[in-house]
LUMMAR-932422 format. One record per residue: residue in one letter; x negated, y, z of N, C-alpha, C in turn. Coordinates in steps of 0.2 Angstrom, whole numbers, plus 2048, in hexadecimal, padded with zeros to 3 digits. Each point is the difference from the previous one (the first is absolute). Layout:
N
aXYZXYZXYZ;...
# end
This chain:
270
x6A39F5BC07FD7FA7FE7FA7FF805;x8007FB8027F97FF8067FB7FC7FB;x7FA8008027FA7FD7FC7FF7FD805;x7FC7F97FD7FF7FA8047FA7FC7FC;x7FE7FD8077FB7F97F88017FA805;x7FE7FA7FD8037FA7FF7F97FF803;x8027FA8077F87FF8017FE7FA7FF;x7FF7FC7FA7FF7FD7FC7FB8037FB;x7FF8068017F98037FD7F87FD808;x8068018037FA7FD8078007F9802;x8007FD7FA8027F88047F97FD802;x7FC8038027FA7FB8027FF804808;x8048038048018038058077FE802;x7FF8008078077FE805807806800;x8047FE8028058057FE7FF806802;x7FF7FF8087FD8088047FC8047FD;x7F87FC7FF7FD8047FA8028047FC;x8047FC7FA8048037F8802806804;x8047FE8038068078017FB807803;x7FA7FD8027FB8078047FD8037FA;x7FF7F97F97FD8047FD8038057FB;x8087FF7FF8048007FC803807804;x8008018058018068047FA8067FF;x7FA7FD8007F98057FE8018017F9;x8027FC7FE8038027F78008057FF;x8078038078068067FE8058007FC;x8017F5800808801801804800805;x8088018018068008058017FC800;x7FF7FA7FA8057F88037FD7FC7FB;x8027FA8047FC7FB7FC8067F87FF;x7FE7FD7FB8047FA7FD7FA7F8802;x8047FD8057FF7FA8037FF7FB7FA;x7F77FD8007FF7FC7FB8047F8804;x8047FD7FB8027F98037FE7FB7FA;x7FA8017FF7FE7FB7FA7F87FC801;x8037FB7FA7FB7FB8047FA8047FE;x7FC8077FC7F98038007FF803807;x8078008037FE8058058057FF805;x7FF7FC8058077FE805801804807;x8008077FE8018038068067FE805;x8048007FD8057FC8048047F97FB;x8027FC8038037FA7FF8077FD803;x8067FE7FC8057FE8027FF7FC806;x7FA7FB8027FF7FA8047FD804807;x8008058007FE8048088067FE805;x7FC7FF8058047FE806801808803;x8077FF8078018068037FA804800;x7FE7FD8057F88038037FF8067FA;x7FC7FD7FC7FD8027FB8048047FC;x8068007FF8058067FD7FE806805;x8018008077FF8048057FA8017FF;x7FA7FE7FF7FA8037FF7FE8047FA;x8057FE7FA7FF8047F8806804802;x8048028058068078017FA804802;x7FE7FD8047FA8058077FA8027FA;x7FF7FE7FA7FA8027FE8048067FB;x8067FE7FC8008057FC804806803;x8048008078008068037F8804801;x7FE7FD8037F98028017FC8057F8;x8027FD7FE7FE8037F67FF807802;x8078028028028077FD8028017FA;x8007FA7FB8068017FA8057FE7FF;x8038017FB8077FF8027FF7FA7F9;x8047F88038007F97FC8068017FB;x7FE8017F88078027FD8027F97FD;x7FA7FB7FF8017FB7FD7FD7F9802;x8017FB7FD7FC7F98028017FD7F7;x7FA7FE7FF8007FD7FA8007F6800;x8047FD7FD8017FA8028027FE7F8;x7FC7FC7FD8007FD7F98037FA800;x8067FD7FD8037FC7FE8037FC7FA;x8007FA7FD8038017FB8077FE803;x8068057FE8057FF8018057FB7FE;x7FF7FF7F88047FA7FE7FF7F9805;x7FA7FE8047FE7FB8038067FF809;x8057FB8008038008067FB803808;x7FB7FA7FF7FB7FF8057FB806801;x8008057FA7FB807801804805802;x8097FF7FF8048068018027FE808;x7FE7FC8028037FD8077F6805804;x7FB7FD7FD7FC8048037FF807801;x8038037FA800807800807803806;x8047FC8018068018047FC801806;x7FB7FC8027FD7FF8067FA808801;x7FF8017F97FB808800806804800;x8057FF7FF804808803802800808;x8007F98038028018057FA802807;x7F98007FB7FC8008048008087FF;x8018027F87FE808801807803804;x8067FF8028048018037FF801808;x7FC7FB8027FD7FF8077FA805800;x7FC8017FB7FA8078028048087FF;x8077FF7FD8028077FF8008057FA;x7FE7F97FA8008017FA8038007FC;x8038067FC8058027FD8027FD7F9;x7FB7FC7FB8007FE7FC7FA7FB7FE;x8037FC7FA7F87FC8008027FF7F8;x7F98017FC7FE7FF7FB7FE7FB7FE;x8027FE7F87FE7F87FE8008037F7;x7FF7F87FE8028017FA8057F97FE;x8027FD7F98087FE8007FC7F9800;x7FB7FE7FC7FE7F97FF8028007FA;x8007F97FF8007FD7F87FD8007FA;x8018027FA7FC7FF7FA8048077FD;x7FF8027FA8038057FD8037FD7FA;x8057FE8048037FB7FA808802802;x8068007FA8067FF8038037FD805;x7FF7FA7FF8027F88067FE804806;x7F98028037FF802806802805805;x8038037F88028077FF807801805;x8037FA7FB8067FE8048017FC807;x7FC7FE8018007FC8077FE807805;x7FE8047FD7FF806807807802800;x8028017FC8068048008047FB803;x7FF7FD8018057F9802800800808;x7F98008027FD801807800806804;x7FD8057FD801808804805802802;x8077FD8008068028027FF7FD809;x7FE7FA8017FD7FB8047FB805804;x7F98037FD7FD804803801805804;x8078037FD8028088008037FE808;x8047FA7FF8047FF8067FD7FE804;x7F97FE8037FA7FE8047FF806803;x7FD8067FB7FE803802807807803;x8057FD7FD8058068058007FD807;x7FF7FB7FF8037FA8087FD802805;x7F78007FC7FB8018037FD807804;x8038077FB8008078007F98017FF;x7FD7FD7F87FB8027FF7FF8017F9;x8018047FA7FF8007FB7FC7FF7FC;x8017FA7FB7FB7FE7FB7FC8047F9;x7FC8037FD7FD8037FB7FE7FD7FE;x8037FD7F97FD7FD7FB7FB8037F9;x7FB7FE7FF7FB8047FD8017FB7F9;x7FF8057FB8017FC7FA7FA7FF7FE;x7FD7FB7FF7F87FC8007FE7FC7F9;x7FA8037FC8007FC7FB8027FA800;x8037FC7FB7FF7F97FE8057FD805;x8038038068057FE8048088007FE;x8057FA8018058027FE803806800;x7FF8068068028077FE7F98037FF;x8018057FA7F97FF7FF8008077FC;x8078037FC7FF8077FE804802804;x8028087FA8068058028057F97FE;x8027FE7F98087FB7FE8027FB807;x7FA7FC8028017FA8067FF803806;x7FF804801802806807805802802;x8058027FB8068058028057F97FE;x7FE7FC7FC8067F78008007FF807;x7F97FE8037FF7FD808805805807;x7FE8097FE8058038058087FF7FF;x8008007F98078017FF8057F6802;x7FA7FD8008027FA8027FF7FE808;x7FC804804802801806804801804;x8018097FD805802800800802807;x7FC8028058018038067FB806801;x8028048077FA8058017FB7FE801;x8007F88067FA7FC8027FC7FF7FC;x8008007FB7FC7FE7F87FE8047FB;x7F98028027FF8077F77F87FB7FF;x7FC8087FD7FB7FD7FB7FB803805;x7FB7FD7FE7FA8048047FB8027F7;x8008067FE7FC8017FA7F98017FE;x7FB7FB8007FA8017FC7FF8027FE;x7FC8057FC8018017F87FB7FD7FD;x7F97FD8027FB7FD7FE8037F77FF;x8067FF8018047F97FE8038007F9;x8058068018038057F97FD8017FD;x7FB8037FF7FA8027FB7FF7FB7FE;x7FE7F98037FE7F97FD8057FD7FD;x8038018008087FE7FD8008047F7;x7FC8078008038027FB804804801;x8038058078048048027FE8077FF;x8048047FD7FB807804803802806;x7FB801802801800809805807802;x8018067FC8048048028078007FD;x8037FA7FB8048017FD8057FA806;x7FA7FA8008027FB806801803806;x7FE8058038028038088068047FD;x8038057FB8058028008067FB800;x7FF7FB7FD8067FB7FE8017FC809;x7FA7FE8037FD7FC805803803806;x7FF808801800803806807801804;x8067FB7FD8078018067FD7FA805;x7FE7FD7FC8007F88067F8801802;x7FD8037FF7F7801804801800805;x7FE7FC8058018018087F9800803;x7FA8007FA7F98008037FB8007FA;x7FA8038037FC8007FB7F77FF800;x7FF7F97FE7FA8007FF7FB8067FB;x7FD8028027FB8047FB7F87FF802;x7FF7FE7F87F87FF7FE7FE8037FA;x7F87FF7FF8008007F87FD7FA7FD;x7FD7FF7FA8007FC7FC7FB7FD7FD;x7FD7FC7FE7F88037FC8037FE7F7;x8057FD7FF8048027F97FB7FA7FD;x7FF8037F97FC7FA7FA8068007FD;x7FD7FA7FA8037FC7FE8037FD802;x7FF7FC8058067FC807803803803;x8008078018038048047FC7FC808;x7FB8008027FD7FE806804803805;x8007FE8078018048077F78017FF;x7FC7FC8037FA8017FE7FE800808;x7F98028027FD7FF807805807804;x7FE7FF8068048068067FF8077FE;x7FA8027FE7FF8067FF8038037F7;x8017FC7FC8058027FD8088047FF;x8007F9807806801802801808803;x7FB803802801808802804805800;x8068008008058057FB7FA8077FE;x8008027F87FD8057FD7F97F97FC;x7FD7FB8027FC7FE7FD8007FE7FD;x8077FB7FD8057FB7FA8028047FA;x8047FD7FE8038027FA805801800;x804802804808801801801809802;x8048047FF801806800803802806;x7FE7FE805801801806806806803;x7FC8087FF8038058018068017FE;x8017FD7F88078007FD8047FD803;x7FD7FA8028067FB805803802807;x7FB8038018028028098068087FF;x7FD8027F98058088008067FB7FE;x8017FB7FD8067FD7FF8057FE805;x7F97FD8058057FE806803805806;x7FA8057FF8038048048088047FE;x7FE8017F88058047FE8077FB801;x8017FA8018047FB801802800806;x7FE8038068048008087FD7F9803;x7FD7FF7FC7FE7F68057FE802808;x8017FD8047FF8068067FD7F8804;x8017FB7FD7FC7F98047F7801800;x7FD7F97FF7F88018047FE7FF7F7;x7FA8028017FB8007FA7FA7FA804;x7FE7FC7FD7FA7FD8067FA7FD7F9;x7FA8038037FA7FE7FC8017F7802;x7FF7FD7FA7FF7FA8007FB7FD7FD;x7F87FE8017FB7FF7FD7FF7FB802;x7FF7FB7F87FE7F78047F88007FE;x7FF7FC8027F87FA7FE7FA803804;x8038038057FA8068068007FB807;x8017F78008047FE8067F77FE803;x7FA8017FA7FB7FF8037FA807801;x8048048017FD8087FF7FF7FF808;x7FC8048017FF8018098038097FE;x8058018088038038017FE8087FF;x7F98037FE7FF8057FF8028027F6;x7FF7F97FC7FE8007F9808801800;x8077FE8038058017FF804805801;x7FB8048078028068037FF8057FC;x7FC8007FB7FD8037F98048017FD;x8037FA7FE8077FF7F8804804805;x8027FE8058088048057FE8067FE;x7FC8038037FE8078018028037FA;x7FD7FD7F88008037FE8038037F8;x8047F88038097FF7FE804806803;x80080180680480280580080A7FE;x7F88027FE7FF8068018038017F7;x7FE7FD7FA8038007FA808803800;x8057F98048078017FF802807805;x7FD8008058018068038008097FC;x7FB7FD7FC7FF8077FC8028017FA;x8037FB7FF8058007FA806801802;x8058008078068008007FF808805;x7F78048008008078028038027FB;x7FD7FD7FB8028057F98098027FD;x8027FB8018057FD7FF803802803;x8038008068038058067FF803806;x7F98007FF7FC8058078007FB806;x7FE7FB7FF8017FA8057FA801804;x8008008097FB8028037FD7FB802;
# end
């Protein structure tokens, strides 16, 4: 399992920066923000400019496990622009790109993914770049039951889940029963914490800390290890897009030095 963060923790910093900062962290790899908080890279890049974001993240010294690119899938004209984000992560050398499904958390939308993901699956085999779908509050896939409908209606390798568990938790999942059931089709994993309540909040960046929230962390990671998941783990921390890059290098760090010492415990991980 490689550990990674998502440089959407650094969106008020250029790409080159994120990835320097996200390198002083003392992660190995990092997950390409492609959203509009944070536009590190963008389907609309010209040659040039792919050639200049190759030349920046070899320069990194990490290894790109991911590109994040949000879509609603049901929508023709949004599945056509995410066609357009695998082909760009395809041209940087990116092996996958994470999204979530779109919709509503209703049946109707339910079924219109299932209807469409067959459609995706084939995009991204055509394309040779795998899609991870995260199951997202309030989104048509949105627990563990509209999760495993969605792969089994894909129905390919190009297609798994990418698992949150601060999404699941919002849902009313428990997040270790969800990873058991969840974890043949995981092919990525967001990991954060939570600030919880009553609303189950995601709540400001430094909540989001793994060890600061309300989610059982350790228990998860011994799940996932004990599971064989052998894909990227990547820190994903939103609402930091006006943080100056030291205030983020902070959360990284100390994100980074947390899951590290809980997967020492867990299996001597150096």
């Amino acid at each position: 399992m490689i550990i990674g963060c998502n440089t959407v923790l650094f969106g008020s910093l250029d790409l080159k920066e994120a990835l320097r900062y996200i390198s002083l962290a003392g992660f190995e790899a990092a997950e390409l923000s492609c959203l509009r908080m944070a536009q590190h890279v963008w389907p609309d890049f010209s040659e040039d400019k792919i050639a200049q974001t190759k030349e920046i993240l070899d320069q990194s010294g990490l290894k790109i496990v991911a590109m994040e690119a949000v879509a609603n899938l049901l929508e023709a004209e949004q599945r056509e622009w995410f066609y357009s984000a695998l082909r760009l992560a395809k041209a940087l050398g990116v092996p996958l790109v994470t999204t979530g499904s779109g919709g509503k958390d209703n049946e109707e939308d339910l079924r219109q993914i299932e209807a469409a993901i067959p459609e995706v699956a084939a995009q991204a085999e055509s394309i040779g770049v795998k899609v991870a779908v995260k199951p997202h509050v309030h989104a048509a896939v949105h627990d563990v039951a509209s999760a495993l409908r969605m792969v089994e209606a894909a129905k390919s390798e190009w297609v798994g889940l990418n698992y949150d568990a601060t999404h699941l938790y919002r849902e009313g999942e428990d997040i270790l029963a969800a990873w058991d059931r969840l974890a043949p089709h995981v092919i990525h994993i967001h990991f954060r914490d939570l600030l919880g309540g009553e609303n189950k909040q995601i709540g400001p960046p430094i909540n989001q800390v793994p060890g600061l929230g309300v989610l059982d962390l350790p228990a998860l990671l011994k799940r996932i290890v004990a599971s064989g998941y052998q894909g990227a783990l990547d820190l994903e921390v939103i609402g930091a897009s006006e943080y100056p890059g030291e205030e983020s290098l902070g959360i990284a760090a100390q994100s980074r030095g947390y899951i590290r010492r809980c997967l020492e415990e867990i299996q001597g991980k150096k």
